[in-house]
C-alpha angles and dihedrals in degrees: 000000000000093000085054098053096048079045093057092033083054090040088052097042089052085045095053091045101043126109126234093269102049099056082060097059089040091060088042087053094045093053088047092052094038086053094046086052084047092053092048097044090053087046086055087036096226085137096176091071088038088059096043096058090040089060101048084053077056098053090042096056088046089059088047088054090041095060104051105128093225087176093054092057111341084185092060096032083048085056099042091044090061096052097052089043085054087058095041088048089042085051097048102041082046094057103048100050096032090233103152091202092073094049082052090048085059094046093059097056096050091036078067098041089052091052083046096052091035092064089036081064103045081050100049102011133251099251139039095249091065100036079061095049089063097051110160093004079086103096133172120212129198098267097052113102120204104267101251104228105042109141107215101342132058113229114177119214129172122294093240101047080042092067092052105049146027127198118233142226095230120185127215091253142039098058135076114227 
C-alpha cells in the first residue's frame, strides 16, 4: 500500500512538471503498458483484468483524439485523427473478439508515436525546467508546423514527425502508468 502511494505522489509530481510533450509520451507509455497486461491477463484468462486495462488503452487513446487541436492545423489533426482512430478501432475490435493481432496491430502504431515523442522530448525537453534552461536555443524553422494538440504552449516540430504524432493534455488521474 505504501509502495503504491509514493508510486502515485512521484506520478503526479512528474504530471505537474511535465511539458507538453511529455505528457504526451507518457500517455503513449501508459497505452503501450495497459495493452501488454491485457495481453498477459488474457494469456492467464483471467478476461475481466484484461478487459479492465484494455479499456483504460481505450480511454487513453480517447483523451489523445480529444485533444487534437482541429483549429491549429485541421489537415494534419484530420491525419492524426485517423491514425489514432486506426489503434482505438484495433483495441476495440481486439477485445471483443479476443484476436491478439490486432492488438499487435495497436502496439505498432504506438510503439512509433512513442519513438516519435521520445525524440520530441530530448529536443525540447521533457519538463519545464529544462524547457527554461533553453531558453532562446529553441528555434523554429520554416518547416516546423505547430503541434496540433498543445494545451496552453506552441512547440514546432518537423512536418514529417508532425503527421505521425500529437501531444496530449493528461490529467493526474484516470490512467495507469
Amino acid at each position: 500500500m505504501y509502495n503504491k502511494n509514493l508510486q502515485n505522489h512521484y506520478l503526479n509530481a512528474d504530471v505537474h512538471t511535465a511539458t507538453p510533450q511529455k505528457l504526451q509520451l507518457m500517455l503513449v507509455e501508459a497505452a503501450i503498458k495497459n495493452i501488454h497486461r491485457a495481453k498477459i491477463a488474457w494469456k492467464e484468462e483471467k478476461f475481466d483484468v484484461g478487459f479492465e486495462t484494455l479499456s483504460r488503452a481505450q480511454d487513453i487513446i480517447a483523451e489523445i483524439l480529444c485533444s487534437l487541436d482541429v483549429k491549429g492545423n485541421p489537415q494534419i489533426a484530420k491525419q492524426l485523427a485517423s491514425i489514432y482512430l486506426f489503434v482505438f478501432r484495433n483495441l476495440a475490435e481486439g477485445g471483443m473478439t479476443f484476436e491478439v493481432q490486432k492488438l499487435d496491430d495497436a502496439l505498432r502504431v504506438l510503439n512509433s508515436e512513442r519513438e516519435t515523442w521520445r525524440q520530441v522530448c530530448e529536443k525540447f525537453g521533457s519538463s519545464y525546467e529544462e524547457t527554461e534552461k533553453a531558453g532562446d536555443s529553441i528555434k523554429l524553422d520554416s518547416n516546423s508546423v505547430p503541434c496540433p494538440a498543445l494545451p496552453s504552449k506552441s512547440v514546432g516540430i518537423q512536418t514529417n514527425a508532425a503527421l505521425s504524432s500529437t501531444p496530449s493534455q493528461a490529467s493526474s488521474g484516470g490512467w495507469d502508468a
